[in-house]
PDB file of N, CA, C and O in Angstrom:
ATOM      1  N   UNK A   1     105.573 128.078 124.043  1.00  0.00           N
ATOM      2  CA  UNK A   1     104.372 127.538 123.440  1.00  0.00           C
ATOM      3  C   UNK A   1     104.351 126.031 123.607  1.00  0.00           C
ATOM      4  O   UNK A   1     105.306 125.276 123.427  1.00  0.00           O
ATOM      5  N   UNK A   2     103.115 125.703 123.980  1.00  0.00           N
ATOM      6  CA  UNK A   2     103.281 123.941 124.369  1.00  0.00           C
ATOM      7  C   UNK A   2     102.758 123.373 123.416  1.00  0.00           C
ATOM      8  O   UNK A   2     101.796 123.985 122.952  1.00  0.00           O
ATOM      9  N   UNK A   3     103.107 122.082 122.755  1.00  0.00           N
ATOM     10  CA  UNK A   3     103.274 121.315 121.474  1.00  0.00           C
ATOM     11  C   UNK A   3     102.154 119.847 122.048  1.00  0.00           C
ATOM     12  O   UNK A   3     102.603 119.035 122.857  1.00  0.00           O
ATOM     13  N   UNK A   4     100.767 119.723 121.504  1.00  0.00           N
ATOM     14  CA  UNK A   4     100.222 119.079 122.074  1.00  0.00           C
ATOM     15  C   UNK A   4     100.643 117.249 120.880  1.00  0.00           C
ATOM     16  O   UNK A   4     100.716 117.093 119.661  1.00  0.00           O
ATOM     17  N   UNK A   5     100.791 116.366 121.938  1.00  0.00           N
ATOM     18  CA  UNK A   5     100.909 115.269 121.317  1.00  0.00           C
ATOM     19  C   UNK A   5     100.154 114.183 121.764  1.00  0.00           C
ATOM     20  O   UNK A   5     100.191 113.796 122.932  1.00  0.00           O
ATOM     21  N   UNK A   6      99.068 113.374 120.378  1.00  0.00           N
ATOM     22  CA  UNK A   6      98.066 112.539 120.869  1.00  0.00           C
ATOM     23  C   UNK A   6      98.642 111.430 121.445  1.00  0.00           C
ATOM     24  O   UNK A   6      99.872 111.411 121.407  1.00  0.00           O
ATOM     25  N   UNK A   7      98.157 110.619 121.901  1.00  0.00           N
ATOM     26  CA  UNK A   7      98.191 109.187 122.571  1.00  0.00           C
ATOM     27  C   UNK A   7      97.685 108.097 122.059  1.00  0.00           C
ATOM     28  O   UNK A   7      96.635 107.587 122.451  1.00  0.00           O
ATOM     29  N   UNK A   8      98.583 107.549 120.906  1.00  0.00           N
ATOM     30  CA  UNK A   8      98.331 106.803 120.142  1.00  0.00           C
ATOM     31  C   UNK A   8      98.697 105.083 120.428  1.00  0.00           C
ATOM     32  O   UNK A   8      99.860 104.702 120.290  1.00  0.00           O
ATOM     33  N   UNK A   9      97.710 104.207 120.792  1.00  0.00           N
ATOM     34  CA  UNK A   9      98.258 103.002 121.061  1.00  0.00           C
ATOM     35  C   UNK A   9      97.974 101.591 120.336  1.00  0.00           C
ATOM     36  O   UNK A   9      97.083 100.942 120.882  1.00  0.00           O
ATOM     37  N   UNK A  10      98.658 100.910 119.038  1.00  0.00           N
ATOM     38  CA  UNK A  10      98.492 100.083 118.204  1.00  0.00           C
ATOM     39  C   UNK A  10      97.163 101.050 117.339  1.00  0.00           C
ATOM     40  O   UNK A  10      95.948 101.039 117.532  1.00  0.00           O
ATOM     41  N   UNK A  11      97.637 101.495 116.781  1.00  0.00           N
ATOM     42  CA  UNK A  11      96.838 102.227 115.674  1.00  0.00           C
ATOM     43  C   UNK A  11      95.682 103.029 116.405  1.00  0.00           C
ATOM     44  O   UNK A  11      95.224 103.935 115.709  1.00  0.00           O
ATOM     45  N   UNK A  12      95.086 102.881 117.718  1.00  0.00           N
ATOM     46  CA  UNK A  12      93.848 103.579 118.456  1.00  0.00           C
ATOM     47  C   UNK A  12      94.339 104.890 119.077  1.00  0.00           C
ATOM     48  O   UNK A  12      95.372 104.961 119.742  1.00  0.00           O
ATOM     49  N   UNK A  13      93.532 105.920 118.818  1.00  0.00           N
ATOM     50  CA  UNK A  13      93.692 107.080 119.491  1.00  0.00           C
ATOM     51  C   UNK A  13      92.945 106.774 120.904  1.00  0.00           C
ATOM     52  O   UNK A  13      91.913 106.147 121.143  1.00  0.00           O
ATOM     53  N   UNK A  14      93.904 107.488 121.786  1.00  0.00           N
ATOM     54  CA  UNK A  14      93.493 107.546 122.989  1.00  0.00           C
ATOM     55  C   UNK A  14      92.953 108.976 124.035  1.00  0.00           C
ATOM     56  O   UNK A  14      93.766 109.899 124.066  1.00  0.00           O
ATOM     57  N   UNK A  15      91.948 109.124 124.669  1.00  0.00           N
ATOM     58  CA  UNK A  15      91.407 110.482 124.751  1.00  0.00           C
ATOM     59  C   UNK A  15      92.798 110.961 126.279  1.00  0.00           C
ATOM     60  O   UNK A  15      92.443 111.068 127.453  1.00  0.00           O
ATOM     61  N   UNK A  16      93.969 111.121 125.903  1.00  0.00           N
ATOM     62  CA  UNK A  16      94.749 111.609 126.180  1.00  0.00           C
ATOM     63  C   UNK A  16      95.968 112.371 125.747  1.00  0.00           C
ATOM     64  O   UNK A  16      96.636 111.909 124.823  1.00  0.00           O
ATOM     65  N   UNK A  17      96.275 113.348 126.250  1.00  0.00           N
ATOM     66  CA  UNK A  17      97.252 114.462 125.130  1.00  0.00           C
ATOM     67  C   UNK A  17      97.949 114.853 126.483  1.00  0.00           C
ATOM     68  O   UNK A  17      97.599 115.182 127.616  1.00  0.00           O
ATOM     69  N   UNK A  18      99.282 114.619 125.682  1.00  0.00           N
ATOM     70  CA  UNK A  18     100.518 115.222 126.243  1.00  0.00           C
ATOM     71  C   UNK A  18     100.890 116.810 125.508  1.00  0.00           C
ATOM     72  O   UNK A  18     100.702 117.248 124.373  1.00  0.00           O
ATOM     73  N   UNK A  19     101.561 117.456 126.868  1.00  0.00           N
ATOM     74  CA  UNK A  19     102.201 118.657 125.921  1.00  0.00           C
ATOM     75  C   UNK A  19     104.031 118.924 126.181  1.00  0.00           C
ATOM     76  O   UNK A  19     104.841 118.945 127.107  1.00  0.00           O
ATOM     77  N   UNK A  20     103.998 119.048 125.103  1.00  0.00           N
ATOM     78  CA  UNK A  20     105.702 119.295 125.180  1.00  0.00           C
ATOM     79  C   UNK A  20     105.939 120.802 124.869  1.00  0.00           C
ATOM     80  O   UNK A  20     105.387 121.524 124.038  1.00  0.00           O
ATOM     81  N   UNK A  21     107.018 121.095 125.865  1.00  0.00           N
ATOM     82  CA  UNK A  21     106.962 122.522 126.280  1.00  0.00           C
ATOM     83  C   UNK A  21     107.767 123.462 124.982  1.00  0.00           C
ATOM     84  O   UNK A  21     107.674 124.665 124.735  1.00  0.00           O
ATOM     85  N   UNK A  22     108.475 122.513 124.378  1.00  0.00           N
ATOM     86  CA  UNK A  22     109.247 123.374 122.864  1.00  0.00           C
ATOM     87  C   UNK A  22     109.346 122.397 122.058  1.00  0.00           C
ATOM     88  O   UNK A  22     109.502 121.237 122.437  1.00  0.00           O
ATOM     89  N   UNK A  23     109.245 122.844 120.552  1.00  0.00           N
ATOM     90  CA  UNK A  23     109.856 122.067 119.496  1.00  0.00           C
ATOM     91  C   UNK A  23     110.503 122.951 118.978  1.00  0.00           C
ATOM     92  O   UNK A  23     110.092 124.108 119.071  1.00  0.00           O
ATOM     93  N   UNK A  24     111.618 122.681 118.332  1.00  0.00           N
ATOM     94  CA  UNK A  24     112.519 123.604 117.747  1.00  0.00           C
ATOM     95  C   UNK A  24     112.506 122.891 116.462  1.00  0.00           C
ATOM     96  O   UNK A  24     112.748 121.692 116.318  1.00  0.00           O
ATOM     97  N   UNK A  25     112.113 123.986 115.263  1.00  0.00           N
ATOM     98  CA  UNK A  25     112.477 123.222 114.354  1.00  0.00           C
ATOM     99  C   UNK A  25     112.180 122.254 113.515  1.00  0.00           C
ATOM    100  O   UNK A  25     112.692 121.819 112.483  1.00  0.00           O
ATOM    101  N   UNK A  26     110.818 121.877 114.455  1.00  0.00           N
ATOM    102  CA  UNK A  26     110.042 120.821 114.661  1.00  0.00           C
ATOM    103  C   UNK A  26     111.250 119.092 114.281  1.00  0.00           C
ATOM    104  O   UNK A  26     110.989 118.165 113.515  1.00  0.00           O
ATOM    105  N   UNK A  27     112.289 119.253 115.030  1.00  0.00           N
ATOM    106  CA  UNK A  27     113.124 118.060 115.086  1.00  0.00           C
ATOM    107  C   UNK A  27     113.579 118.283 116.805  1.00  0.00           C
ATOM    108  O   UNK A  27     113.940 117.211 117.291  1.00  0.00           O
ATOM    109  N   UNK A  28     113.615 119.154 117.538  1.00  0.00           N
ATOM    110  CA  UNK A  28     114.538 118.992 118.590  1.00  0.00           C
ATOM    111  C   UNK A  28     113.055 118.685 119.807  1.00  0.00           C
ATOM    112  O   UNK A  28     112.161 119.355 119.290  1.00  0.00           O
ATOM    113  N   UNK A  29     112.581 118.156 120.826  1.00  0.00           N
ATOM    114  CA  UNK A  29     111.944 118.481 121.797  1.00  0.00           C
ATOM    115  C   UNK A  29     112.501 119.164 123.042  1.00  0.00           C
ATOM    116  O   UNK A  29     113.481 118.566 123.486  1.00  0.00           O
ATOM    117  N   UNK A  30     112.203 120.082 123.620  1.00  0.00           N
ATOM    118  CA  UNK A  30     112.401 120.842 124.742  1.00  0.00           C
ATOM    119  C   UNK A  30     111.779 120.513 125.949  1.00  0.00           C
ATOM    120  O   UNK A  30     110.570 120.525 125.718  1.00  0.00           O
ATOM    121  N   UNK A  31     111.976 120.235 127.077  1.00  0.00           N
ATOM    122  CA  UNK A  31     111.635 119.964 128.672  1.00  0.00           C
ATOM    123  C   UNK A  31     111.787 120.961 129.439  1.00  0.00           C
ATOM    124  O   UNK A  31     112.749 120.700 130.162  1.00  0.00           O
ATOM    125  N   UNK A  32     111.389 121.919 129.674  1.00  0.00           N
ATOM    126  CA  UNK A  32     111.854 122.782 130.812  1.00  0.00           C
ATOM    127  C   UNK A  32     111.346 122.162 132.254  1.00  0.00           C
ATOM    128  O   UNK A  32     110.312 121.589 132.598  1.00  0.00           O
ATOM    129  N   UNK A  33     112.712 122.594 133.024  1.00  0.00           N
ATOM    130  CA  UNK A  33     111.674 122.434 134.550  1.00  0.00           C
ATOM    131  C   UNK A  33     112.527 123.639 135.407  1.00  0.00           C
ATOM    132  O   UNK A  33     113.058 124.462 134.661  1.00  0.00           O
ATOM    133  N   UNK A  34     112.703 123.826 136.648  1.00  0.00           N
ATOM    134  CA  UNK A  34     112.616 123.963 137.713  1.00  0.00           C
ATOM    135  C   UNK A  34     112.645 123.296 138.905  1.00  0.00           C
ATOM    136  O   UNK A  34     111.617 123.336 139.582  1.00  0.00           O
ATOM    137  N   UNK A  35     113.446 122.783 139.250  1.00  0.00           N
ATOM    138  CA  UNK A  35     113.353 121.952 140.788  1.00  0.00           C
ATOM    139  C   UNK A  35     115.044 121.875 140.666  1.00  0.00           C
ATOM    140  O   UNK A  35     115.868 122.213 139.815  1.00  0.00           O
ATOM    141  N   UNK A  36     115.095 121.148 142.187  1.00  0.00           N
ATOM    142  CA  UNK A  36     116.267 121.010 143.028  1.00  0.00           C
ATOM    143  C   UNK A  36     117.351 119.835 142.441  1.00  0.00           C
ATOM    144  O   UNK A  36     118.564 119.871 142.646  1.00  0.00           O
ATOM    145  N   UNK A  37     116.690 118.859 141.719  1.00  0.00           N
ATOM    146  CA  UNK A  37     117.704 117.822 140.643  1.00  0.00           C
ATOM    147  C   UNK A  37     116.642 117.762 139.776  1.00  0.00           C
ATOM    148  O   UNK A  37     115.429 117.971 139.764  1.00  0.00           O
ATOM    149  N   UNK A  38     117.765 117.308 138.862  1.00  0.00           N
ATOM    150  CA  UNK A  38     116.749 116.168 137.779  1.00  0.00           C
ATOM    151  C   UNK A  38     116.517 114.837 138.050  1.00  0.00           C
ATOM    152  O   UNK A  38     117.419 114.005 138.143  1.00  0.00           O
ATOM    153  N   UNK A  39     115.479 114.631 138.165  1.00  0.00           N
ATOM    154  CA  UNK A  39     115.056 113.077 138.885  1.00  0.00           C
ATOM    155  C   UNK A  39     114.950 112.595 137.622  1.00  0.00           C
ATOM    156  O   UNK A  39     114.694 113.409 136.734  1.00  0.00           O
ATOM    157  N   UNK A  40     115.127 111.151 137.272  1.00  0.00           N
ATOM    158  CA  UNK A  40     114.814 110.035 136.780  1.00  0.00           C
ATOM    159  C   UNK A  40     113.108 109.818 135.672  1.00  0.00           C
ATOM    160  O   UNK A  40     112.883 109.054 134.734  1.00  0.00           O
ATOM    161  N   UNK A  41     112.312 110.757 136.276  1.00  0.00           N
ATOM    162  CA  UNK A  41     110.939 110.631 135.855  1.00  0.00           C
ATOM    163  C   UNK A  41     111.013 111.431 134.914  1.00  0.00           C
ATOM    164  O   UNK A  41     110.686 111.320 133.733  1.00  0.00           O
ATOM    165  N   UNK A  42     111.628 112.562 135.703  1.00  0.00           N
ATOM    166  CA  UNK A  42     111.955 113.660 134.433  1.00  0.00           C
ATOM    167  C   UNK A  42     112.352 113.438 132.894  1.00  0.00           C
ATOM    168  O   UNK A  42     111.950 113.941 131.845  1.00  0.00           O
ATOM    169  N   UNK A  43     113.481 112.298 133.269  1.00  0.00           N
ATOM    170  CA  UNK A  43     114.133 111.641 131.727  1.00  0.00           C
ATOM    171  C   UNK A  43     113.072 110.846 130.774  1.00  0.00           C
ATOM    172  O   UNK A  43     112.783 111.023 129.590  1.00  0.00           O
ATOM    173  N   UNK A  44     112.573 109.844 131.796  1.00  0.00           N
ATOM    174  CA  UNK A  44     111.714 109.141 131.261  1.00  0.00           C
ATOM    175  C   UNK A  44     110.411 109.901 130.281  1.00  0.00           C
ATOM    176  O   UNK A  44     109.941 109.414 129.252  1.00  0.00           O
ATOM    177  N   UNK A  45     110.068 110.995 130.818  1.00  0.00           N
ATOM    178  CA  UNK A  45     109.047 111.610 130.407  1.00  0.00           C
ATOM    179  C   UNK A  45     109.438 112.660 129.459  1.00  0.00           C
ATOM    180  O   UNK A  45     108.626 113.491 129.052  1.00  0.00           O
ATOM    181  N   UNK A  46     111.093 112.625 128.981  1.00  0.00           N
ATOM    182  CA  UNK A  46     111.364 113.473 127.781  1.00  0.00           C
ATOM    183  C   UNK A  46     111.330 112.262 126.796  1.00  0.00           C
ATOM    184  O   UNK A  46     110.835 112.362 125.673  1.00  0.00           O
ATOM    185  N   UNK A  47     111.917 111.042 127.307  1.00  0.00           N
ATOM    186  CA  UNK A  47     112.246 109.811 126.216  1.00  0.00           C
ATOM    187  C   UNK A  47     110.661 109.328 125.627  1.00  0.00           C
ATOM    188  O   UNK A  47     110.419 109.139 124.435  1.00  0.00           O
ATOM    189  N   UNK A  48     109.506 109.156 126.925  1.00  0.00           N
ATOM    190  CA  UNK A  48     108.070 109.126 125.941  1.00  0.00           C
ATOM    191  C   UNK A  48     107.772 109.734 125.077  1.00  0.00           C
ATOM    192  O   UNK A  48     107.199 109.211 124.121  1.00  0.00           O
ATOM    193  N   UNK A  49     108.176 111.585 125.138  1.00  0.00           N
ATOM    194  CA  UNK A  49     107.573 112.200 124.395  1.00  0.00           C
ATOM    195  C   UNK A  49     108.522 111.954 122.883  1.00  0.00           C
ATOM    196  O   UNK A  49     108.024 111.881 121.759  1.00  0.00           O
ATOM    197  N   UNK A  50     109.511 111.888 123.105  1.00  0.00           N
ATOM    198  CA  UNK A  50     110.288 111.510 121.920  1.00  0.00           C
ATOM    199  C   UNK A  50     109.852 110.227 121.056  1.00  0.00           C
ATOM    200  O   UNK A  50     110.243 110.157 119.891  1.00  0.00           O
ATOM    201  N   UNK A  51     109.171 109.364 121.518  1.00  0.00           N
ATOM    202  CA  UNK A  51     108.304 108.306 120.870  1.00  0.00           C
ATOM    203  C   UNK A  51     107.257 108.507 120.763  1.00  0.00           C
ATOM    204  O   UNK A  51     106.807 107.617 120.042  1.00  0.00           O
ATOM    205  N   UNK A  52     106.365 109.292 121.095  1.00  0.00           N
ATOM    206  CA  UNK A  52     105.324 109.222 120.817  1.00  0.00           C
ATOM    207  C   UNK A  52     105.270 110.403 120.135  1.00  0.00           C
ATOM    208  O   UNK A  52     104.084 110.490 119.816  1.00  0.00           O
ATOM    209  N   UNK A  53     106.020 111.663 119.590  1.00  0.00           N
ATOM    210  CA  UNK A  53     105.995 112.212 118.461  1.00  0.00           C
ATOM    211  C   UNK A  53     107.500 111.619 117.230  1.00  0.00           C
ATOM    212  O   UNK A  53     108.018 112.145 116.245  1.00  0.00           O
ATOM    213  N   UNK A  54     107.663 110.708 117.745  1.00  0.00           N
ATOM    214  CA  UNK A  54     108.694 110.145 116.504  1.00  0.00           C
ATOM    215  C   UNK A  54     109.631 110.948 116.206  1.00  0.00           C
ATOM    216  O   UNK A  54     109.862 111.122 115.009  1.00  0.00           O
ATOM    217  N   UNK A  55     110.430 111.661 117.216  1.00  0.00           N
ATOM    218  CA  UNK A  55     111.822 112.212 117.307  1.00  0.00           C
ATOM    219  C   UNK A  55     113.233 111.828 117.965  1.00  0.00           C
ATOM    220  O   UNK A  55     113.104 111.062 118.920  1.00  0.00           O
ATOM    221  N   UNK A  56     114.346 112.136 117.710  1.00  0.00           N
ATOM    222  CA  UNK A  56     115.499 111.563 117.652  1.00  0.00           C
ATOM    223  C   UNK A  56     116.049 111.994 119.673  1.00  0.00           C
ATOM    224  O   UNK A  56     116.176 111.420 120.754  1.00  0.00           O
ATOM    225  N   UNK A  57     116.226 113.695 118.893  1.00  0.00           N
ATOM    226  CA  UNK A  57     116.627 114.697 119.555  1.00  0.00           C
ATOM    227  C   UNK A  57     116.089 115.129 121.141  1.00  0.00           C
ATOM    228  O   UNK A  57     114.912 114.771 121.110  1.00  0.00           O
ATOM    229  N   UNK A  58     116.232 115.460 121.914  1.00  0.00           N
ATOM    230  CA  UNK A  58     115.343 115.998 123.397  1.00  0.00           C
ATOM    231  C   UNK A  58     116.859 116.517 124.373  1.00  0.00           C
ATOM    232  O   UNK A  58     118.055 116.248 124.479  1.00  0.00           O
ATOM    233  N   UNK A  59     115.877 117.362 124.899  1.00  0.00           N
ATOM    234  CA  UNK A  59     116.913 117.923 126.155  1.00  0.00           C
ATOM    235  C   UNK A  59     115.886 118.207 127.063  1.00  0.00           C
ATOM    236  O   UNK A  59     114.667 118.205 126.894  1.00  0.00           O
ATOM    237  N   UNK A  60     116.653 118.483 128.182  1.00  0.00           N
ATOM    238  CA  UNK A  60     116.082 118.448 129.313  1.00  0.00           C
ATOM    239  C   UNK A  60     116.554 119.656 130.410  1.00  0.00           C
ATOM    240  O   UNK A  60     117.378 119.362 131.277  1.00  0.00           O
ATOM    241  N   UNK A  61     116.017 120.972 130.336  1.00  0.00           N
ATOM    242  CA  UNK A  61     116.523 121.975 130.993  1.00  0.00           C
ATOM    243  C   UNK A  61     115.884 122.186 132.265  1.00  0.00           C
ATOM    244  O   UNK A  61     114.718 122.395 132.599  1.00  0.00           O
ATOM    245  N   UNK A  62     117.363 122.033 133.099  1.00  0.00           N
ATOM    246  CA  UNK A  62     116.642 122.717 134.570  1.00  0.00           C
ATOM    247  C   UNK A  62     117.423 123.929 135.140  1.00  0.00           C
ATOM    248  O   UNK A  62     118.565 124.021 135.589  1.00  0.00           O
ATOM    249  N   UNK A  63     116.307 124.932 134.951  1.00  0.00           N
ATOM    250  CA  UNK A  63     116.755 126.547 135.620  1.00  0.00           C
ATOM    251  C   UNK A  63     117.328 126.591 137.183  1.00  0.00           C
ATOM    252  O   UNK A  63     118.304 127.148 137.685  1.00  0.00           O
ATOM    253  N   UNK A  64     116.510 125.937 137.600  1.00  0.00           N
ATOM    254  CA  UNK A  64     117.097 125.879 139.077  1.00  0.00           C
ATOM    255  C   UNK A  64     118.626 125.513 139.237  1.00  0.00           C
ATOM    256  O   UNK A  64     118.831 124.360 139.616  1.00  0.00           O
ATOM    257  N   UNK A  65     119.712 126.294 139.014  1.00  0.00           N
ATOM    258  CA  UNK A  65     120.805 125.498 138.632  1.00  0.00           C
ATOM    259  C   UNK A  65     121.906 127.001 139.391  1.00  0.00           C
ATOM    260  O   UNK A  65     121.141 127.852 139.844  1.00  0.00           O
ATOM    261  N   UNK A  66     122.870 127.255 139.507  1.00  0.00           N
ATOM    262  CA  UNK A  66     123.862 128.168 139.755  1.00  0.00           C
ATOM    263  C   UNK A  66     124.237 128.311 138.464  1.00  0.00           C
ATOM    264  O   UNK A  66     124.209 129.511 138.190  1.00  0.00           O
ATOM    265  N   UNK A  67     124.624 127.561 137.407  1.00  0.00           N
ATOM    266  CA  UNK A  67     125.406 127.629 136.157  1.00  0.00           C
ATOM    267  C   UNK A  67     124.400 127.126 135.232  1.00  0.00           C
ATOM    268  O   UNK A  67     123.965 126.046 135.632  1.00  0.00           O
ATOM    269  N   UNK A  68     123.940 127.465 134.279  1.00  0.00           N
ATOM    270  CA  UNK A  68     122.545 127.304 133.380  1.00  0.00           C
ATOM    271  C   UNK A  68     123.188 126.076 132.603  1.00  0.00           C
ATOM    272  O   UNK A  68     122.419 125.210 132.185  1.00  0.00           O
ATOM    273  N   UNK A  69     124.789 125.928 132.348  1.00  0.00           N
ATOM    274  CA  UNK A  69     125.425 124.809 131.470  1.00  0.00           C
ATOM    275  C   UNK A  69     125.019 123.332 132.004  1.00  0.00           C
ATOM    276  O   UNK A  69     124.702 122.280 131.450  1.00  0.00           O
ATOM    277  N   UNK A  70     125.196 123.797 133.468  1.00  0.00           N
ATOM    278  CA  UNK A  70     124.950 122.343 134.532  1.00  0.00           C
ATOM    279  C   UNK A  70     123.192 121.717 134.306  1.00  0.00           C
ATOM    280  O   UNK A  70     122.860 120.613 134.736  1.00  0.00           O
ATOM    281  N   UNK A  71     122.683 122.209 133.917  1.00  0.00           N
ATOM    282  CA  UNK A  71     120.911 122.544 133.864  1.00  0.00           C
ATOM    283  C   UNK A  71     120.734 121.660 133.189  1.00  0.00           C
ATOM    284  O   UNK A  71     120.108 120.731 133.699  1.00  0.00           O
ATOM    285  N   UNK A  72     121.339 121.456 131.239  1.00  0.00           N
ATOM    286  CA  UNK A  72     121.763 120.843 130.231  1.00  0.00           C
ATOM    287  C   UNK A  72     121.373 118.995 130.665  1.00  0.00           C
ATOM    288  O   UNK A  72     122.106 118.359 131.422  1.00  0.00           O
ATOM    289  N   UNK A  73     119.930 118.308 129.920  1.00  0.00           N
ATOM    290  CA  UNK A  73     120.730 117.040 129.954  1.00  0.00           C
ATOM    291  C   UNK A  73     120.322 116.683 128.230  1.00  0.00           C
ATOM    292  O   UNK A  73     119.195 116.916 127.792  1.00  0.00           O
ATOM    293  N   UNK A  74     121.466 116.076 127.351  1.00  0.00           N
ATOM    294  CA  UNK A  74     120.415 115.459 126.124  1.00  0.00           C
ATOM    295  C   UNK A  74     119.866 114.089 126.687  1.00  0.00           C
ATOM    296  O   UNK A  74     120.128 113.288 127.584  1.00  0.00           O
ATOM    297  N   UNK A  75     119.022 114.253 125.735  1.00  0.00           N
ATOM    298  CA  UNK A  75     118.091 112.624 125.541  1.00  0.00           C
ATOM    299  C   UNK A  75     118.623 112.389 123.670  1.00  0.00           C
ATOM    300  O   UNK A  75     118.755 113.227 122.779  1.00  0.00           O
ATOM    301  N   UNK A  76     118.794 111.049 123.670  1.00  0.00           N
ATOM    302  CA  UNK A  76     118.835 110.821 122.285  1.00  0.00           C
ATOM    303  C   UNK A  76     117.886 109.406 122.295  1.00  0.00           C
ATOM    304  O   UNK A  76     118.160 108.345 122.857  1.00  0.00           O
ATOM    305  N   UNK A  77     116.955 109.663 121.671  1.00  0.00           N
ATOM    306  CA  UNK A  77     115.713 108.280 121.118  1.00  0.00           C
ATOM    307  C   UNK A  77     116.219 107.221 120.505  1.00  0.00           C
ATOM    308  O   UNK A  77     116.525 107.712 119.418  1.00  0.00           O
ATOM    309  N   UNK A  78     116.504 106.145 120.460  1.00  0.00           N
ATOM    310  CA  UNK A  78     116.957 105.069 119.634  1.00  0.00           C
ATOM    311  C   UNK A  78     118.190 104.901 119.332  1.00  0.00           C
ATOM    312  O   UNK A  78     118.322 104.808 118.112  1.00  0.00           O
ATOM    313  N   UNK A  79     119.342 104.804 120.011  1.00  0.00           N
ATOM    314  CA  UNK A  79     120.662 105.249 120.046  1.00  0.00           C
ATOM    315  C   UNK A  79     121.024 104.865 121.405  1.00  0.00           C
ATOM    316  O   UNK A  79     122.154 105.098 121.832  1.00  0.00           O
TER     317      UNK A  79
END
């Protein structure tokens, strides 16, 4: 289920919405992907969503993997 989050900039809503693919808990954010690495954009775009819904927690799962452990990245927000 995808977790829609507004686009809020100095107090103005912005007519843009992100979706984040899990919340657990409503404290953890979830990333799923699919592809051949985890690139760099990928991170970046778990660490936005972690600010712009005001969470700590994020991971970053990629299936495309031989070993699902290797898949595994955390993100931690402010830390």
């Amino acid at each position: 289920m995808h977790v829609p989050v507004e686009l809020i900039y100095k107090d103005v809503y912005l007519d843009k919405c992100y979706e984040i693919d899990l919340l657990v808990e409503d404290e953890i954010l979830v990333e799923v992907k699919s592809c051949e690495e985890i690139s760099p954009i990928f991170t970046a775009q778990v660490i936005t969503y972690l600010k712009l819904y005001n969470k700590v927690l994020g991971y970053l799962i990629n299936f495309n993997v031989p070993l699902l452990k290797n898949g595994f990245k955390r993100i931690v927000n402010n830390f």
